[in-house]
C-alpha positions in Angstrom: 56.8 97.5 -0.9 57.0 95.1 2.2 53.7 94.8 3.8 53.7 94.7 7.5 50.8 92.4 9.7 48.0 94.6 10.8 47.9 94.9 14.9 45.3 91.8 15.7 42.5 94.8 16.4 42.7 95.5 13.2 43.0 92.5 11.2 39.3 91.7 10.3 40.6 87.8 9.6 41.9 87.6 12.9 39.0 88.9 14.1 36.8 86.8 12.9 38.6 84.2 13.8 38.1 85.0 17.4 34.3 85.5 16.8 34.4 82.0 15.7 36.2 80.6 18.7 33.9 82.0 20.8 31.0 80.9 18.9 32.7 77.2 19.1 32.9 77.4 23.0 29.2 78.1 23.0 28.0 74.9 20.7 30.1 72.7 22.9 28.5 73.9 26.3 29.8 72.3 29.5 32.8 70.0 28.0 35.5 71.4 29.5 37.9 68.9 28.2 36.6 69.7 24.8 36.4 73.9 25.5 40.4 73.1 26.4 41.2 71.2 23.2 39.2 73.7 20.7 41.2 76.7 22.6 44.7 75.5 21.8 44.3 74.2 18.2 42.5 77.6 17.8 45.1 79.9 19.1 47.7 78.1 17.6 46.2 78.7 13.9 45.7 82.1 15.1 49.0 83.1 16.3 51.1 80.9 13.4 52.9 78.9 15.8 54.3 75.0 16.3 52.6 74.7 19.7 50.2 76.0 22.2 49.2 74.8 25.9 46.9 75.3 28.5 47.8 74.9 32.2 44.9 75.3 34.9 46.4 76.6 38.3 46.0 73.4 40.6 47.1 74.5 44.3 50.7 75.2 44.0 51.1 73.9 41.0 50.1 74.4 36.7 49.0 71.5 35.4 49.0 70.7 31.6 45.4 69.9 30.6 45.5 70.6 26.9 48.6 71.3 24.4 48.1 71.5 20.6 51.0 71.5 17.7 54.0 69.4 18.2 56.4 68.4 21.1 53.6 68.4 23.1 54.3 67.7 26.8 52.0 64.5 28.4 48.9 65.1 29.7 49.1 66.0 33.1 52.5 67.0 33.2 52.8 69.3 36.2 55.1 72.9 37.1 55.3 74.1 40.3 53.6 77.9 40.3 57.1 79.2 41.6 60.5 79.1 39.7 58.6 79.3 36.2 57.5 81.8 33.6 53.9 80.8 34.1 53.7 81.5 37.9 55.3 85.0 37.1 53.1 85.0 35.0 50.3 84.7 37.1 51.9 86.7 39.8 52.2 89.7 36.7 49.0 89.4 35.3 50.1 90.0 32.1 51.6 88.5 28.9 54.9 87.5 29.3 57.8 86.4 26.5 61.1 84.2 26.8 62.8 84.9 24.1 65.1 81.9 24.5 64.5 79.8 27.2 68.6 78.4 27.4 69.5 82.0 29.1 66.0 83.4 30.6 66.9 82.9 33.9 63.0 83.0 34.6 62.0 79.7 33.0 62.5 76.2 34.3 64.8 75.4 31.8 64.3 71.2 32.7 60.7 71.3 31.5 61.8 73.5 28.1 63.8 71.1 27.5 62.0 68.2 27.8 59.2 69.4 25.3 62.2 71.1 23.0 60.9 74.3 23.8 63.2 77.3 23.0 60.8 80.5 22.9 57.4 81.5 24.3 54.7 83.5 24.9 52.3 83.7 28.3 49.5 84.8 28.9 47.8 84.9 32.6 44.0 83.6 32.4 42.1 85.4 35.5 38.6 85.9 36.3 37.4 88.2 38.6 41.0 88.7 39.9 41.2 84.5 40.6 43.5 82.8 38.6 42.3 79.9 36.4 45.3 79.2 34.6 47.7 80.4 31.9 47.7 79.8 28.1 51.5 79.6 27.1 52.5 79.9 23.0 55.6 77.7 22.0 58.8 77.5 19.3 61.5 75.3 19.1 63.6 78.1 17.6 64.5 81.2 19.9 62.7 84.5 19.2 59.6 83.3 17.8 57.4 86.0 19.1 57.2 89.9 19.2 54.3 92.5 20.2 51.6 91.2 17.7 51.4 87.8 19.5 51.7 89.5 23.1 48.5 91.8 21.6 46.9 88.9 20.7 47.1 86.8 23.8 46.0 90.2 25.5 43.2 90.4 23.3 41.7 86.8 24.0 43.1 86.1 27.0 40.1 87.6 29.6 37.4 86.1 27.1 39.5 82.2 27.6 39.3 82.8 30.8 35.6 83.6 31.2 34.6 80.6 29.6 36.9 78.4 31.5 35.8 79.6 34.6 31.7 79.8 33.0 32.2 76.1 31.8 33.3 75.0 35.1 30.4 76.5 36.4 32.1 79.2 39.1 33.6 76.6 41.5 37.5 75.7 41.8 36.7 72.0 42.5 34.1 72.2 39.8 37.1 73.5 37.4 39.4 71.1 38.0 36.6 68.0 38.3 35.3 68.9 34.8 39.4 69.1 33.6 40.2 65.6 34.6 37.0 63.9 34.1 35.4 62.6 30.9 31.8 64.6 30.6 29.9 61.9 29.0 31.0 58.8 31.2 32.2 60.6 33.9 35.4 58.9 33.9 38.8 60.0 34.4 40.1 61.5 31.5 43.4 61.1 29.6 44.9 63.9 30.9 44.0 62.4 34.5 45.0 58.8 33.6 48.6 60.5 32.6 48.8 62.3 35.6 47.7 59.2 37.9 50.3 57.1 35.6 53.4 59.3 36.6 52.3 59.4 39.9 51.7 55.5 39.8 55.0 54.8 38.7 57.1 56.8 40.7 55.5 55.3 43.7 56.5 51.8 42.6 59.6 52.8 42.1 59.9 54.2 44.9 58.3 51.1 46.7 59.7 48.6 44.6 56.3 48.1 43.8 54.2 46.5 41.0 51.9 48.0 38.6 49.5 47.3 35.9 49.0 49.4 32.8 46.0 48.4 30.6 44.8 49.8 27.3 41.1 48.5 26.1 39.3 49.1 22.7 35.7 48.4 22.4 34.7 45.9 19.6 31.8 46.2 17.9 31.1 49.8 18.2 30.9 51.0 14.2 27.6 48.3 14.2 25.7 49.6 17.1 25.9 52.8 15.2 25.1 51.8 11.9 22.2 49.5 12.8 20.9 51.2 15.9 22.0 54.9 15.8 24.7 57.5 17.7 22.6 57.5 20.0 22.7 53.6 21.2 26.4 53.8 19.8 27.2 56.5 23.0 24.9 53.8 25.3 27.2 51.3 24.8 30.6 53.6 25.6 28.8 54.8 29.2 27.9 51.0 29.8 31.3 49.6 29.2 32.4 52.4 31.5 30.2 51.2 33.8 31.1 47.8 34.1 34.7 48.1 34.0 34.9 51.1 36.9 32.1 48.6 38.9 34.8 45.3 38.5 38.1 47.8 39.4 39.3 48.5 43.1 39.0 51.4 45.0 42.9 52.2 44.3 43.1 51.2 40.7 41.8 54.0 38.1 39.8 53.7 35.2 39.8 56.3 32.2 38.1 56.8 28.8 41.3 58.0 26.5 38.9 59.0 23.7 36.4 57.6 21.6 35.8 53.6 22.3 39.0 53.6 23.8 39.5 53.2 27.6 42.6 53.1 29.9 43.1 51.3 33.4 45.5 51.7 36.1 46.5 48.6 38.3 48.5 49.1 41.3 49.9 46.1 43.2 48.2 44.2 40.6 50.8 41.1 42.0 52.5 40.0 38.7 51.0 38.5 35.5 48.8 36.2 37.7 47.1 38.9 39.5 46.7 41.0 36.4 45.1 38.1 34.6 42.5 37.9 37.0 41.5 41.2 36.4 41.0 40.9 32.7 39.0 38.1 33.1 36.9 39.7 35.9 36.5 42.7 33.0 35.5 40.1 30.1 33.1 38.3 32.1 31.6 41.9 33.2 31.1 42.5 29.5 28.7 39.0 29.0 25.7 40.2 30.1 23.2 41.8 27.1 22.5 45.0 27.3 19.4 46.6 27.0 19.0 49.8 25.3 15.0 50.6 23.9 14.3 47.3 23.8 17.2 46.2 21.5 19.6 43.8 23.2 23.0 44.9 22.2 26.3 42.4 22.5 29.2 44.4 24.3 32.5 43.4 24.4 36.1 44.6 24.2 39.8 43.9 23.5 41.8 44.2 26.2 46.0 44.6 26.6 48.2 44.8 29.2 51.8 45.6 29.8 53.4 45.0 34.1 56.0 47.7 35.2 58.6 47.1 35.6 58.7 43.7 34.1 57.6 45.1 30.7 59.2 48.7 31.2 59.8 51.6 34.0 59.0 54.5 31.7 55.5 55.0 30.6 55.2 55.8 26.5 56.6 52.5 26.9 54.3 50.9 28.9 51.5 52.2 27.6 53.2 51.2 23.8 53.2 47.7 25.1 49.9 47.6 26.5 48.3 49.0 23.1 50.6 46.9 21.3 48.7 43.9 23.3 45.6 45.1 23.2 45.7 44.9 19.0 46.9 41.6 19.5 43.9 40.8 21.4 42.0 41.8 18.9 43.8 39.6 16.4 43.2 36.6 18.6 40.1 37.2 20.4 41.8 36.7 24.0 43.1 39.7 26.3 46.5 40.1 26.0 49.3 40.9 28.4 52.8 42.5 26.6 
């Protein structure tokens, strides 16, 4: 006898599962970024599906701020609210499914594509009648999803909400501050250094500009920790931010990508000569000791750079060539440009 799914209210699995995602948004208190990340890996396990992807409602536009499963769009990557199935969404307020994006006239069928998304699921998030953003459920095949996910993304979708808005602590520019910053360093984020990086690179192309793309990994880090504790370890990480966003200028941004690894946007950097001179001014930044409970600890870090559009115009390869520099650095001991 085939057995069917139980509807997700009664499927004590499911259910649990959803205990234990709110239970997870509680240990990791004001992180947004984090919250974000723990949602989509979470609904995707829940739902059975390749992808999953939260959009927070920026103006006039949804911009991608977590995803989770493959094809994943960059972080950042931006929809306006109007000609797509999440702004209906929105406008709706409830759980909407394209069942294959190719001939649903409601989706923008240049952004499916781009992420080789076929069929979806999405769900409005709202709070208090405000909306925050949408939570969208993705397949590269058509016809992925039927009632039980629209139940389910009805049955979570309020409580995602709540703690996206709780998290942000009640404010719009409080919501998207804590989206696009890093919480411990208070850097931009990855999803921010994306966003700036598109934005960066259309503008020199536009402008027949130049631009700078650097990737830097601390050295040194797995040390600090073993000999001196997490603690000193997460010291080091907020003073290396430190000195790098104190050396940068007011138009160039500085990001932590994750971990000890950081990311820097140059713009008019003027050529390998110019770019140079930054690293250096970030290498000499890193000489001085730094104190942390009266242990003097050695900082210090890798750097890589890659030039648009001398080294590329499109940015996985920029930023391939960058990282690919910044290991070489590492092999060397010299910062590196591509």
């Amino acid at each position: 006898m085939t057995r069917h799914p139980l509807p997700p209210e009664r499927d004590p699995d499911l259910l649990m599962a959803i205990i234990d995602l709110q239970a997870g948004i509680v240990r990791i208190g004001p992180d947004l970024g984090q919250v974000m990340d723990l949602v989509v890996d979470r609904v995707r396990a829940m739902a059975g599906c390749s992808g999953a992807i939260l959009e927070l409602v920026e103006e006039e536009e949804l911009a991608c701020r977590a995803a989770s499963g493959s094809n994943q769009p960059q972080p950042g990557l931006r929809l306006k609210r109007p000609g797509s199935l999440s702004g209906l969404c929105l406008e709706a307020g409830d759980v909407l499914v394209c069942s294959d994006s190719e001939t649903d006239p409601r989706v923008n069928l240049a952004a499916c594509r781009l992420v080789g998304l076929r069929s979806m699921a999405v769900a409005p998030l709202l709070y208090a009648g405000a909306p925050v953003g949408v939570l969208k459920l993705h397949s590269p095949e058509p016809g992925a999803f039927g009632s039980r996910e629209v139940q389910l993304l009805q049955l979570i979708n309020g409580l995602i909400a709540a703690a996206l808005f709780h998290t942000a602590r009640y404010g719009e520019d409080e919501l998207y501050q804590r989206a696009t910053h890093d919480a411990m360093t208070g850097l931009a984020n990855r999803s921010l250094f994306y966003d700036r990086l598109r934005q960066a690179v259309s503008q020199a192309e536009r402008q027949h500009g130049t631009l700078g793309v650097m990737i830097a990994d601390m050295n040194g880090l797995k040390t600090i920790n073993d000999q001196y504790g997490h603690r000193a370890g997460d010291a080091a990480i907020c003073e290396v931010a430190r000195r790098m966003a104190t050396v940068s200028r007011h138009a160039d941004t500085v990001a932590r990508l994750g971990g000890d690894e950081f990311g820097m946007i140059l713009s008019d950097v003027g050529g390998r000569e110019g770019a140079g001179r930054v690293m250096e001014r970030i290498q000499e930044a890193m000489l001085p000791p730094f104190n942390f409970e009266q242990h003097q600890l050695r900082l210090n870090a890798s750097l890589g750079l890659a030039l648009y559009a001398e080294d590329g115009t499109e940015i996985d390869t920029l930023i391939e060539k960058a990282d690919r520099a910044m290991y070489q650095a590492k092999r060397t001991g010299k910062p590196t440009l591509s």
